[in-house]
TORBA-341222 format. One record per residue: residue number from 1; y, x, z of N, C-alpha, C, O, CB in turn. Coordinates in pm, 1 decimal. Glycine has a CB too. Layout:
REM TORBA-341222
NUM:Y:X:Z:Y:X:Z:Y:X:Z:Y:X:Z:Y:X:Z
...
This chain:
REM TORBA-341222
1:4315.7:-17899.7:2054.9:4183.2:-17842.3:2068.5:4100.1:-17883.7:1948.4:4103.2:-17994.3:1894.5:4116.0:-17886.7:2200.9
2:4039.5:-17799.5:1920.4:3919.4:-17822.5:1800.1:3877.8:-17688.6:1688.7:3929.0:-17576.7:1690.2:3982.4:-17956.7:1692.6
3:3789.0:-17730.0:1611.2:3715.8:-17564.8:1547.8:3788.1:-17608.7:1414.9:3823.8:-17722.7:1385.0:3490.9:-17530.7:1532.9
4:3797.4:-17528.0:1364.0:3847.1:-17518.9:1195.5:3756.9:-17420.1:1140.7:3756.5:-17309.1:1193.8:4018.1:-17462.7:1162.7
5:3671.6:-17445.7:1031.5:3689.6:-17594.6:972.4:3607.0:-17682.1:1073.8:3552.7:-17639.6:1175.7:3626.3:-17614.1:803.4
6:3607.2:-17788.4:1036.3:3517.2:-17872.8:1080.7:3378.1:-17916.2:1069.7:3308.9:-17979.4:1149.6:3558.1:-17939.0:1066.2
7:3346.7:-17860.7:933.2:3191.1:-17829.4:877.2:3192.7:-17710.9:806.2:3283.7:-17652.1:747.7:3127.4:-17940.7:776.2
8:3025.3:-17676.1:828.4:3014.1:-17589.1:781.7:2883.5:-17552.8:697.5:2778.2:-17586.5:751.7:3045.5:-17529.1:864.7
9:2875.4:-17502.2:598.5:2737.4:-17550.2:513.6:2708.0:-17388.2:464.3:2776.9:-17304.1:406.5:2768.8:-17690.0:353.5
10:2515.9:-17391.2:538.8:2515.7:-17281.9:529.9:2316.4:-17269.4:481.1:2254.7:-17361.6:534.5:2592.9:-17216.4:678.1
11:2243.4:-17193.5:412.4:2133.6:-17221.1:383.5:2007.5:-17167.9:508.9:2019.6:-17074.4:588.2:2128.3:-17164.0:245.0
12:1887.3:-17263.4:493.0:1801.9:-17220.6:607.2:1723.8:-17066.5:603.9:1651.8:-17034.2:509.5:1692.4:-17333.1:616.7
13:1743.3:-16999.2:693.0:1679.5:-16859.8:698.7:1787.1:-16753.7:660.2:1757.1:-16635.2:674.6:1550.4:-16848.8:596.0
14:1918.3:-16789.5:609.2:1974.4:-16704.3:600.7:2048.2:-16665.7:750.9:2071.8:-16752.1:835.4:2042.9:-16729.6:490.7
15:2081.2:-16515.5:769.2:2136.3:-16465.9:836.4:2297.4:-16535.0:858.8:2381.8:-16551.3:770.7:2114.0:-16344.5:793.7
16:2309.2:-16569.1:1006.1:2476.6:-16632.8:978.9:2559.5:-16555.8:1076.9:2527.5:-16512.7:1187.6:2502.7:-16819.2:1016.4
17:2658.7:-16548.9:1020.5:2772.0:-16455.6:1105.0:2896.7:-16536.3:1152.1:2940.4:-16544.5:1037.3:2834.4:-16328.6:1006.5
18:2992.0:-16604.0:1226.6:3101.8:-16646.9:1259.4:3166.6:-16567.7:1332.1:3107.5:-16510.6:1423.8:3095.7:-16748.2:1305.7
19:3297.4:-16546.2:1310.2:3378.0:-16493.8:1429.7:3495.7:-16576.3:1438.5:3591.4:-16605.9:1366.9:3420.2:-16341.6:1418.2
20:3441.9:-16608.0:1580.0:3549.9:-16702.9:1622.4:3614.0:-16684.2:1680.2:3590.2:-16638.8:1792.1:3539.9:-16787.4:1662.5
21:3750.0:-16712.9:1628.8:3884.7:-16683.2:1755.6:3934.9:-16767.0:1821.6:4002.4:-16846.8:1756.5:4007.5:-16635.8:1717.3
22:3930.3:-16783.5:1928.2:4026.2:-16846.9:2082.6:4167.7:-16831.7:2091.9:4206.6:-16725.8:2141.0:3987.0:-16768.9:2226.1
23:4231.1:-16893.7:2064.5:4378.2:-16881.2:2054.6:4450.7:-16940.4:2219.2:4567.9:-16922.1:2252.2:4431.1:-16987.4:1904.0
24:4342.6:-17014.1:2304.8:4395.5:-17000.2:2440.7:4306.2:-17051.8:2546.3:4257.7:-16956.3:2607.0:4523.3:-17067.8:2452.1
25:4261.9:-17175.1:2596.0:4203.9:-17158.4:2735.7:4034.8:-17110.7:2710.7:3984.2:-17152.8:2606.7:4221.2:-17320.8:2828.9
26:3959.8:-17036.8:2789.8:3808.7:-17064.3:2812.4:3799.2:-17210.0:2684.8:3868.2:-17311.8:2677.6:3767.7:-17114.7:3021.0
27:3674.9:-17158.0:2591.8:3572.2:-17231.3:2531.3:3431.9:-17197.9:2516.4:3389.6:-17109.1:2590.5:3607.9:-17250.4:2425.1
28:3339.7:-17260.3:2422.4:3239.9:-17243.7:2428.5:3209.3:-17284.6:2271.5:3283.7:-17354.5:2202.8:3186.0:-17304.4:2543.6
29:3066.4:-17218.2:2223.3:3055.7:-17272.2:2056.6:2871.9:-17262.4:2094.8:2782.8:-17178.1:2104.7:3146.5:-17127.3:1882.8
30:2898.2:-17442.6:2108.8:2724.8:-17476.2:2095.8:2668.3:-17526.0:1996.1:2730.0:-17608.8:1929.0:2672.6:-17564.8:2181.5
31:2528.7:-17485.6:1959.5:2442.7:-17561.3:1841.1:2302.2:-17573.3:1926.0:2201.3:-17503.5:1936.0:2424.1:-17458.2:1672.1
32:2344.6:-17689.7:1978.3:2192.7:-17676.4:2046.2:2025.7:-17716.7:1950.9:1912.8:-17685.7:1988.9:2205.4:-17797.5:2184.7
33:2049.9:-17765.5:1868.4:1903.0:-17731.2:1776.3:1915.3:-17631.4:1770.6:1803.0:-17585.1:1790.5:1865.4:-17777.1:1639.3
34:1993.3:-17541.2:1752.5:1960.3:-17370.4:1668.1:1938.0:-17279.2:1860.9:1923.0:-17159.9:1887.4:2190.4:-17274.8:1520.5
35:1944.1:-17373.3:1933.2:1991.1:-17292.2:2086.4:2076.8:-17178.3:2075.3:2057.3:-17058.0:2092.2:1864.6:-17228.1:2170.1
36:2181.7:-17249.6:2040.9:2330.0:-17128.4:2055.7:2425.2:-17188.5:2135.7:2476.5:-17297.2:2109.7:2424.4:-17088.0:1901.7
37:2465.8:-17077.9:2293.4:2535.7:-17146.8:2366.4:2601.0:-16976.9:2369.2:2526.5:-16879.8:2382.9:2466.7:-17251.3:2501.8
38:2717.1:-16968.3:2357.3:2826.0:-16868.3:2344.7:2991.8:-16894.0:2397.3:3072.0:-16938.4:2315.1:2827.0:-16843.1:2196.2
39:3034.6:-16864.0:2533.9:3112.3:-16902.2:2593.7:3224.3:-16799.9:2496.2:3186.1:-16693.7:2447.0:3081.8:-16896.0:2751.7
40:3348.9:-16846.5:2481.6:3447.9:-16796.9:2357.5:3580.8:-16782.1:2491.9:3654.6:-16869.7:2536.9:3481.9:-16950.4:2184.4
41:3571.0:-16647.3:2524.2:3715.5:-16576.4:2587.8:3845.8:-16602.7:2489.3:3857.1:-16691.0:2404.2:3696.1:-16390.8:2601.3
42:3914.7:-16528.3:2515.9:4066.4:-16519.5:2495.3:4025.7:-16410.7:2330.9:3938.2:-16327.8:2355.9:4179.1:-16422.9:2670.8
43:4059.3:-16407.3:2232.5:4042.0:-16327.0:2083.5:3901.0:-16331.6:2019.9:3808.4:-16403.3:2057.9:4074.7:-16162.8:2099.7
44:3899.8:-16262.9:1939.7:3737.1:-16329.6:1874.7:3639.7:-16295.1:1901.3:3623.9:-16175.8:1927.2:3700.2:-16324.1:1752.8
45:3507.1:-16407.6:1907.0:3371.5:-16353.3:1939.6:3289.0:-16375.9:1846.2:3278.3:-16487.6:1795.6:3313.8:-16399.7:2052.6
46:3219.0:-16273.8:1810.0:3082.0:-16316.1:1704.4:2990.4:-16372.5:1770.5:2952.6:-16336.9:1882.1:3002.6:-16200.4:1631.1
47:2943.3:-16474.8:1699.7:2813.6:-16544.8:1750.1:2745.7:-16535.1:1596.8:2806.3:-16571.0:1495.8:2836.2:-16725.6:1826.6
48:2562.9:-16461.8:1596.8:2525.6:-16455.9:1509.5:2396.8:-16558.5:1483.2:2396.0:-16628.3:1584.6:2520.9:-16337.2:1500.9
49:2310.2:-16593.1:1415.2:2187.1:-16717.5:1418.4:2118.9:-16717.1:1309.7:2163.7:-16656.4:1212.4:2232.8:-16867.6:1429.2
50:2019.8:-16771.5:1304.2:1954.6:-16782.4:1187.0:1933.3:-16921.3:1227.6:1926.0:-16951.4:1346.8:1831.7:-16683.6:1149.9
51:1920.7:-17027.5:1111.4:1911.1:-17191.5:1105.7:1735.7:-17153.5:1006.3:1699.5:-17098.5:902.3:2096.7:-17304.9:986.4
52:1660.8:-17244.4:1153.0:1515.9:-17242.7:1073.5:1474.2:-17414.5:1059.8:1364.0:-17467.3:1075.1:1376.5:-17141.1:1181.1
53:1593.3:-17470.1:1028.6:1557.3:-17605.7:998.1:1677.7:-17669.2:922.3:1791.4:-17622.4:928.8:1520.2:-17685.7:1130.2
54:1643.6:-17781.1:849.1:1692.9:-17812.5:718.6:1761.2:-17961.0:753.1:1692.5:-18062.6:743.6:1564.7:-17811.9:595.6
55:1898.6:-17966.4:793.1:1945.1:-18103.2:830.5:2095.1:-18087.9:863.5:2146.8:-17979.4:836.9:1860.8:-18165.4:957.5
56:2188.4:-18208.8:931.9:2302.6:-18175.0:943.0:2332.1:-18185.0:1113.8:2280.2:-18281.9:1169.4:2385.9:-18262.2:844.5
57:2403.0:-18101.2:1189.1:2371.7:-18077.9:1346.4:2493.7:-18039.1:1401.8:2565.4:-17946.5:1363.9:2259.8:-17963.7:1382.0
58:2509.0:-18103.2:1478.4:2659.8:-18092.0:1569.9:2671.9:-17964.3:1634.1:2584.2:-17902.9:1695.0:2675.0:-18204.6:1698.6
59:2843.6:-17917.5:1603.8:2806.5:-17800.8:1688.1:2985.6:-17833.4:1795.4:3074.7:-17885.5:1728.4:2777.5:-17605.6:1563.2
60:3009.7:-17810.2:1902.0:3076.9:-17799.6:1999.4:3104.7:-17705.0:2078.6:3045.1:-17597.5:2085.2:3051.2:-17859.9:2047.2
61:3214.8:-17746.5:2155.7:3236.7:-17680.9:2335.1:3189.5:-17740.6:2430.0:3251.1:-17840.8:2466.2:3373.4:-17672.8:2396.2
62:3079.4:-17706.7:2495.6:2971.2:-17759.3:2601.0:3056.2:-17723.3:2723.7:2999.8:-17724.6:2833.0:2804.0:-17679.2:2597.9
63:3185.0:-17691.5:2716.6:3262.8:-17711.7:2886.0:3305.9:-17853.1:2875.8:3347.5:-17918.4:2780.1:3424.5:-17599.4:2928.7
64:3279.4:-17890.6:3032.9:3254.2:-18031.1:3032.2:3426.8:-18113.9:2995.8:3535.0:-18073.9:3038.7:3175.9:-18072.2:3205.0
65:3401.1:-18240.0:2902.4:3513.1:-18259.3:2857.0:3613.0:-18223.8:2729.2:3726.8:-18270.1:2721.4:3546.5:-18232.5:2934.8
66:3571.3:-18160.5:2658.5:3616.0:-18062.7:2551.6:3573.6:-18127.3:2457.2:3659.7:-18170.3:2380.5:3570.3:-17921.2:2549.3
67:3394.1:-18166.3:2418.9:3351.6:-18234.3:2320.2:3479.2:-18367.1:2322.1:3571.8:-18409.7:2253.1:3181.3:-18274.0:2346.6
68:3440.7:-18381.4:2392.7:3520.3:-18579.1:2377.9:3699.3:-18558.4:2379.6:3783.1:-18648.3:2386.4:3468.6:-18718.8:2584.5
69:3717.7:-18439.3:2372.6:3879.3:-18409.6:2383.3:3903.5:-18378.1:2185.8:4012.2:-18357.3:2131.9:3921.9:-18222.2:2521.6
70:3800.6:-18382.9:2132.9:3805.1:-18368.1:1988.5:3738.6:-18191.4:1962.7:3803.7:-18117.7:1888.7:3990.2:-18398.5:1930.7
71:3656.3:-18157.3:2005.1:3605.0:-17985.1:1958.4:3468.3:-18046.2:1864.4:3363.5:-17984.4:1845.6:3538.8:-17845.1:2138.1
72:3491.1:-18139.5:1829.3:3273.0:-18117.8:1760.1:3329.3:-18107.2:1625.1:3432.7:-18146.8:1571.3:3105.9:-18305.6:1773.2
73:3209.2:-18029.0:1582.3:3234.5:-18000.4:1426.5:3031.7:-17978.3:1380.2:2940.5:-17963.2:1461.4:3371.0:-17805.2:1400.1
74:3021.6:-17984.5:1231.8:2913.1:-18028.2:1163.4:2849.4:-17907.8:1096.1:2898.6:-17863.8:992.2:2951.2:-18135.3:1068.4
75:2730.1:-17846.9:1157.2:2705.3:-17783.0:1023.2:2575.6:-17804.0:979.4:2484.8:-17814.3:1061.7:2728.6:-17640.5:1022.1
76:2544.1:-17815.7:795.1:2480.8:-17827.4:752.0:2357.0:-17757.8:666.9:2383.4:-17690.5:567.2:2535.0:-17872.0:739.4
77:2266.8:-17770.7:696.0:2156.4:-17634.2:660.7:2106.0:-17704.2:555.1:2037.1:-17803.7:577.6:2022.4:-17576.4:782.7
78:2130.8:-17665.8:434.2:2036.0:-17641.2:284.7:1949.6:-17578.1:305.6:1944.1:-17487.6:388.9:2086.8:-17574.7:165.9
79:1829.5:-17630.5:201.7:1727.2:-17531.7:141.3:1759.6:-17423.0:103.5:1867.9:-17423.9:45.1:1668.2:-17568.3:43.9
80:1695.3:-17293.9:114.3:1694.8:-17138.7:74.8:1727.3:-17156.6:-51.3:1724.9:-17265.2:-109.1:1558.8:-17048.8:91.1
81:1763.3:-17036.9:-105.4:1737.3:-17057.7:-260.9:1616.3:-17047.4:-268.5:1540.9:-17007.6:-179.7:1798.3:-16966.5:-361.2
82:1576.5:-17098.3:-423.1:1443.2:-17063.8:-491.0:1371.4:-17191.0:-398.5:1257.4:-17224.7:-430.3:1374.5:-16875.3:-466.3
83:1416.4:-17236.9:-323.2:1262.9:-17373.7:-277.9:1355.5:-17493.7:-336.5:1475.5:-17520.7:-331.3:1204.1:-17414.4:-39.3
84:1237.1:-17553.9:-396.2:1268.5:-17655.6:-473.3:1204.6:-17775.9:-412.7:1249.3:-17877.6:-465.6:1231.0:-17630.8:-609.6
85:1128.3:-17796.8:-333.5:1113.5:-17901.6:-169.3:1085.8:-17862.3:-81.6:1038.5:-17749.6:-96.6:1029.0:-18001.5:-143.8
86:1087.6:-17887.4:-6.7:1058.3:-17865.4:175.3:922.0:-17951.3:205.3:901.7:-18047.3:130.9:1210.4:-17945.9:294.7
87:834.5:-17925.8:300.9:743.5:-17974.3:308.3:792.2:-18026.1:514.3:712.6:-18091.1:582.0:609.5:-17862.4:242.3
């Protein structure tokens, strides 16, 4: 069990697209800062988001047991282009 890759680095405000494929039991793909909870059937599901904050944030399978069975993975939100600090 677990997501590949394991991080993922992506900039704030941009539009994000994943499609994730399930290769076998019931999962789930959470980012709870971004509030994305998307239960992942049997072949692939898009889950789409926009990241309106600038940091690095766990993302998982919120079926109970799964995180701690090895599913968490990292993704990281850069600055937009063109901003040169964040306030």
């Amino acid at each position: 069990m677990g997501f590949t890759p394991t991080e993922i680095i992506v900039q704030k405000r941009e539009s994000i697209i994943l499609d994730i494929a399930n290769k076998d039991i019931i999962h789930a793909f959470d980012i709870d800062a971004f509030d994305v909870h998307t239960i992942l059937q049997g072949g692939t599901t898009r889950v789409t988001f926009t990241p309106n904050k600038i940091g690095s944030f766990s993302y998982h399978c919120g079926i109970p047991r799964h995180t701690e069975a090895g599913i968490p993975g990292t993704i990281s939100v850069i600055p937009e282009r063109g901003v040169l600090k964040e306030k």
